[in-house]
C-alpha positions as CSV (number, residue, x, y, z in Angstrom):
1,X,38.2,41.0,-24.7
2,X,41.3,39.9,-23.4
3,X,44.2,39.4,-26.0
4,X,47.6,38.3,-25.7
5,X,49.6,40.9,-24.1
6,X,46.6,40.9,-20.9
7,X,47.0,36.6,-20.7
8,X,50.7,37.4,-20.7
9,X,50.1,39.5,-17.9
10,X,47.4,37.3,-16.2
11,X,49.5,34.3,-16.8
12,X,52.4,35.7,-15.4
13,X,50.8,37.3,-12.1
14,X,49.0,34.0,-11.5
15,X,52.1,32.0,-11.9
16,X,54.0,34.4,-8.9
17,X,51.3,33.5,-6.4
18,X,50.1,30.3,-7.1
19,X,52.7,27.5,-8.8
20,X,53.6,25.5,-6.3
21,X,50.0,25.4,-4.1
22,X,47.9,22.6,-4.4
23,X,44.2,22.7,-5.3
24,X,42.4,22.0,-2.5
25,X,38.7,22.5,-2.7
26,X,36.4,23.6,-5.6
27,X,33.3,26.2,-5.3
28,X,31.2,26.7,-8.3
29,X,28.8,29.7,-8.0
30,X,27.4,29.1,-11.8
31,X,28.4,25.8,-12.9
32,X,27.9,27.1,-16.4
33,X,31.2,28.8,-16.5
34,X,32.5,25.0,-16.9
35,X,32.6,23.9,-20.4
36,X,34.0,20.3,-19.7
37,X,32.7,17.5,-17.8
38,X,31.1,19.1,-15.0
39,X,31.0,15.8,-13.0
40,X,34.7,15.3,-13.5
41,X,35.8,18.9,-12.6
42,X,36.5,18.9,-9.0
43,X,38.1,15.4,-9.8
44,X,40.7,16.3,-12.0
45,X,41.7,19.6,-9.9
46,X,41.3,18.5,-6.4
47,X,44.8,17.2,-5.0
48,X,46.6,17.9,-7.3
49,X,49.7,21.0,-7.7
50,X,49.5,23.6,-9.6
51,X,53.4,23.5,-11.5
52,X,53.4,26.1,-13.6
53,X,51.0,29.4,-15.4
54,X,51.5,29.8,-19.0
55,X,49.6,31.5,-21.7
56,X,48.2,29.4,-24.7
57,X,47.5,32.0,-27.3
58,X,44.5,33.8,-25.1
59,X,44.2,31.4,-23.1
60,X,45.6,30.3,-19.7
61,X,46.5,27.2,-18.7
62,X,47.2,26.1,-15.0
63,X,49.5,23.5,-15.5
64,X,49.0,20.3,-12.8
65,X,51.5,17.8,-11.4
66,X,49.3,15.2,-12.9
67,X,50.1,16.3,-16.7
68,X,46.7,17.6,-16.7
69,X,45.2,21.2,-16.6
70,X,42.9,23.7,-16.1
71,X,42.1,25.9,-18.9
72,X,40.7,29.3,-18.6
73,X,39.6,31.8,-21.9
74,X,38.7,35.2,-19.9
75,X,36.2,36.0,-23.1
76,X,34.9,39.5,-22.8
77,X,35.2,40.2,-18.9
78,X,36.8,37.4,-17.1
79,X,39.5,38.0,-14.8
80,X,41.1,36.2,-11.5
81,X,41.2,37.9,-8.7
82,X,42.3,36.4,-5.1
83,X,40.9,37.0,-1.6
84,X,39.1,35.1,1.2
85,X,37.6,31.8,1.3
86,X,33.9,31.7,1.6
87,X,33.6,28.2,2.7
88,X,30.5,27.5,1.1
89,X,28.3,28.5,-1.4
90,X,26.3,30.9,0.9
91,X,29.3,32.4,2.1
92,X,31.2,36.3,1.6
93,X,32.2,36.2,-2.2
94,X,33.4,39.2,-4.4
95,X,30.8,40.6,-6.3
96,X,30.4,38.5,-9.6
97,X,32.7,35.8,-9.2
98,X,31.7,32.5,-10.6
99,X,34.6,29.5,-9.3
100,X,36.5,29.8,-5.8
101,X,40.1,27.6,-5.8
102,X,41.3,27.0,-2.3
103,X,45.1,26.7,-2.6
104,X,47.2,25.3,0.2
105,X,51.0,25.2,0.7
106,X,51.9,23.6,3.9
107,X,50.4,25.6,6.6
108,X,49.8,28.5,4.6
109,X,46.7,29.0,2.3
110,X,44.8,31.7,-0.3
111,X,42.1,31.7,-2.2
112,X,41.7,31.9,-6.3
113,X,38.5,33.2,-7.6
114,X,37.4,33.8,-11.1
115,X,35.9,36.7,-11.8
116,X,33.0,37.4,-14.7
117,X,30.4,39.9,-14.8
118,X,29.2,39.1,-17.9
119,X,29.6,35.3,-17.3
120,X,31.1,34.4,-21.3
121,X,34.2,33.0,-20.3
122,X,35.1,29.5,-19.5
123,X,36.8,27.1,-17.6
124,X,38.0,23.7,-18.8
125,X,39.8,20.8,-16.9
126,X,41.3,18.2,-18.2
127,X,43.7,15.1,-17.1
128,X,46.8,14.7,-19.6
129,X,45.3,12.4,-22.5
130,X,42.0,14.6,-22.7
131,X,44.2,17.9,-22.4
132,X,46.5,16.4,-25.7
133,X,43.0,15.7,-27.6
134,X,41.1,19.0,-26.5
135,X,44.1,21.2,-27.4
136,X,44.8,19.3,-30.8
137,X,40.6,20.1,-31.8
138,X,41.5,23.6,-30.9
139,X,43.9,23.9,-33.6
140,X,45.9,27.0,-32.4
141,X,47.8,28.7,-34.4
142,X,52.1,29.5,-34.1
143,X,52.2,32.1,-31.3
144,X,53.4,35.6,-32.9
145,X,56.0,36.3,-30.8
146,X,57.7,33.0,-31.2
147,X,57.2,32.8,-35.1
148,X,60.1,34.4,-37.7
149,X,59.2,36.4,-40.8
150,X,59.6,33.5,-43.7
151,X,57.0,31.6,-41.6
152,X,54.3,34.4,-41.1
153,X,54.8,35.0,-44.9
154,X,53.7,31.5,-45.6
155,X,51.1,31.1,-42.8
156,X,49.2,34.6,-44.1
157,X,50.0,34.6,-47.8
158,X,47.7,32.1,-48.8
159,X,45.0,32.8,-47.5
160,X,42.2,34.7,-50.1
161,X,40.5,36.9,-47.2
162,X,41.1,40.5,-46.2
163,X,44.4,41.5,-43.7
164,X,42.6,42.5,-40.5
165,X,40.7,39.2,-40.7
166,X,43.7,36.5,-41.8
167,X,45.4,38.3,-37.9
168,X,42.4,37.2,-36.4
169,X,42.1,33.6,-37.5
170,X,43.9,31.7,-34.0
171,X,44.3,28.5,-36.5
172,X,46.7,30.7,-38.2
173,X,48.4,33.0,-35.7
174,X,47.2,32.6,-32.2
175,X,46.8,35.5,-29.4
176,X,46.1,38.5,-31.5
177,X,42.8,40.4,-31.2
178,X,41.2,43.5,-32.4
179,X,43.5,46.6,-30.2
180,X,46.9,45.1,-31.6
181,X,45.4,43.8,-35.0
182,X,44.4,47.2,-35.7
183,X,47.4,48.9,-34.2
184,X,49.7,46.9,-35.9
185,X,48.5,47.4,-39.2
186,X,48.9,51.1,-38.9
187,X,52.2,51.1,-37.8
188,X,53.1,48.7,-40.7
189,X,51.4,51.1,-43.0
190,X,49.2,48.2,-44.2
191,X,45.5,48.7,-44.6
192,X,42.7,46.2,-43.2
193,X,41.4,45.4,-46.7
194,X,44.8,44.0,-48.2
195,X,44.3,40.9,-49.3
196,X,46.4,38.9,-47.7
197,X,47.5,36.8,-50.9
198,X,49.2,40.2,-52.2
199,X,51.9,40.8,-49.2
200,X,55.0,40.0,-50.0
201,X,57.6,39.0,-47.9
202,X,59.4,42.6,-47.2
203,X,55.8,43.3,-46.4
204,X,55.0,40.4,-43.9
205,X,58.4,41.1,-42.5
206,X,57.9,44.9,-41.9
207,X,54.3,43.8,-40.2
208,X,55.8,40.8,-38.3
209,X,58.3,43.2,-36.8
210,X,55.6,45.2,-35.9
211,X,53.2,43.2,-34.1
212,X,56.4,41.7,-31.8
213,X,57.1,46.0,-30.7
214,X,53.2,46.3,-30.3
215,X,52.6,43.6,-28.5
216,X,56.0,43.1,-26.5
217,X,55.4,47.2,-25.3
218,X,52.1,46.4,-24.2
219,X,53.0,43.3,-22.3
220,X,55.7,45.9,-20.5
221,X,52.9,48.4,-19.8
222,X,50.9,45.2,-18.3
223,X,48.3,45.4,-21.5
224,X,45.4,47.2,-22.4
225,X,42.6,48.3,-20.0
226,X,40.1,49.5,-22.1
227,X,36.7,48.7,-20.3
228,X,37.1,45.7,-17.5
229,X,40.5,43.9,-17.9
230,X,43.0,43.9,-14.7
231,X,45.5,41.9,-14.2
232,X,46.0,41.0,-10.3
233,X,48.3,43.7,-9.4
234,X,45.7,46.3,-10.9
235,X,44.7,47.6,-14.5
236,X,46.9,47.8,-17.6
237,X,48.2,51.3,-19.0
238,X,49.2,50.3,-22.9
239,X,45.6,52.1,-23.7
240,X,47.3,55.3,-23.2
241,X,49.6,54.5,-26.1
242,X,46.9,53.6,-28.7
243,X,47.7,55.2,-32.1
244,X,43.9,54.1,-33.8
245,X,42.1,51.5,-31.7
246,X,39.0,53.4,-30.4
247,X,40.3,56.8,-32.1
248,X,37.7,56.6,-35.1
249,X,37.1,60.5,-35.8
250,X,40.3,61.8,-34.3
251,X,43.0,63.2,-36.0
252,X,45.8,60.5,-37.9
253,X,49.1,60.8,-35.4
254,X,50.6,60.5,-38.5
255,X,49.3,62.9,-41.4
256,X,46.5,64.7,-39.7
257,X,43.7,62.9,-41.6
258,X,40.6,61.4,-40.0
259,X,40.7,58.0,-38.9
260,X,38.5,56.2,-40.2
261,X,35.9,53.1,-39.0
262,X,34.8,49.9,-40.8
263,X,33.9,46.7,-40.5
264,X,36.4,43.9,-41.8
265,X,35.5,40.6,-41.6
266,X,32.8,40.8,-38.9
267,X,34.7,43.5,-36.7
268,X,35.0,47.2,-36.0
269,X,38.0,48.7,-37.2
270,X,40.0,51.7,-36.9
271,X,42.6,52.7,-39.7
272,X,44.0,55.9,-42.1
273,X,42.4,55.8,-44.9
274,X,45.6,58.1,-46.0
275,X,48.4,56.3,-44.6
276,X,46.6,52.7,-44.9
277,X,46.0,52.6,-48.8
């Protein structure tokens, strides 16, 4: 699944080639991948500017001249891909894409589509009161990057549930996902089963200061590909720099040790059992 550092990328390749264009027409190959009011879709996108791409934890968020937005979470294998307009629903589409965006700019014009093969991703749109309502029920979290050690401390201390599983909670810190969860903790030193109540704040410092590196690194190596994530210019590299995610078996980089894998809170997980204590 997509995590932070690949809607960074996303977010920021989208916003390149398509702030500024205006939503023309809507195609929906499986009006399933909509998770608002299907009868209001088209409405709330069609005529209206796209002003800006931003990332909202994982999500991404096509911001519209009218204060509203469209809302995409890319789940397990969505991504956004552009090419040709089909013109109709019978028309030439790329393989597995669900939603075609024709974007105009004057005389020129492209084509958005959003890409899932496994179709678990959706796509919201809202106009600018429903936006403020749907993103306050959402209940994200502080982004990571943005947030500063005393506040982490605070956020993460408090809770009475293991480490690995307090990173994932978006209502608490919002964007981070298995890959940097996991490969943030090993560089911190900190293992997955720490209860989070017991860091203290040298500790949530040392793993805040972490998870910025991890994260900012990846963003510069355009994130992790490790099965279908691409970004529009092409797939991320930061998977060749994984120190545990996905490593279970191999050799600790660190002190030579197996890695070992569990399940914390729900989810696989990769750590030193050595260097993790």
């Amino acid at each position: 699944m997509p995590e932070l550092p690949e809607a960074e990328t996303m977010a920021r390749d989208l916003n390149q080639r398509v702030a500024g264009f205006t939503i023309s027409q809507v195609l929906l190959a499986f009006e399933k991948i909509v998770a608002s009011d299907l009868k209001n879709f088209e409405k709330t996108l069609v005529g209206h500017q796209i002003t800006k791409v931003a990332r909202l934890g994982k999500w991404i968020k096509f911001e519209l001249d009218s204060g509203g937005a469209l809302l995409a979470h890319l789940k397990m294998t969505g991504q956004f891909i552009m090419g040709d307009w089909p013109g109709h629903l019978s028309g030439q589409w790329p393989a597995h894409t669900r939603a075609a965006f024709l974007l105009t700019d004057g005389n020129s014009q492209q084509t958005l589509f959003y890409r899932d093969i496994r179709k678990f991703g959706r796509l919201r749109a809202f106009p600018q009161d429903e936006l403020l309502s749907f993103l306050s029920q959402l209940g994200l979290g502080p982004d990571p990057l943005e947030l500063k050690p005393e506040e982490f401390h605070q956020l993460v201390s408090i809770k009475k549930a293991r480490l690995k599983q307090v990173l994932l909670d978006q209502s608490l810190v919002a964007g981070l996902g298995n890959i940097y969860v996991d490969e943030s903790l090993f560089a911190a030193g900190l293992s997955p089963y720490r209860l989070a109540t017991t860091l203290t704040a040298d500790e949530a410092s040392l793993l805040l200061s972490h998870i910025k590196r991890v994260l900012n690194e990846s963003i510069a190596h355009r994130g992790s590909t490790v099965e279908n994530y691409r970004g529009l210019e092409g797939p991320g590299s930061f998977q060749d720099q994984h120190l545990v995610y996905g490593k279970h078996g191999q050799n600790c980089p660190k002190c030579g040790q197996a890695l070992a894998k569990a399940r914390v809170g729900g989810r696989g997980t990769t750590y030193c059992p050595i260097c993790q204590k």
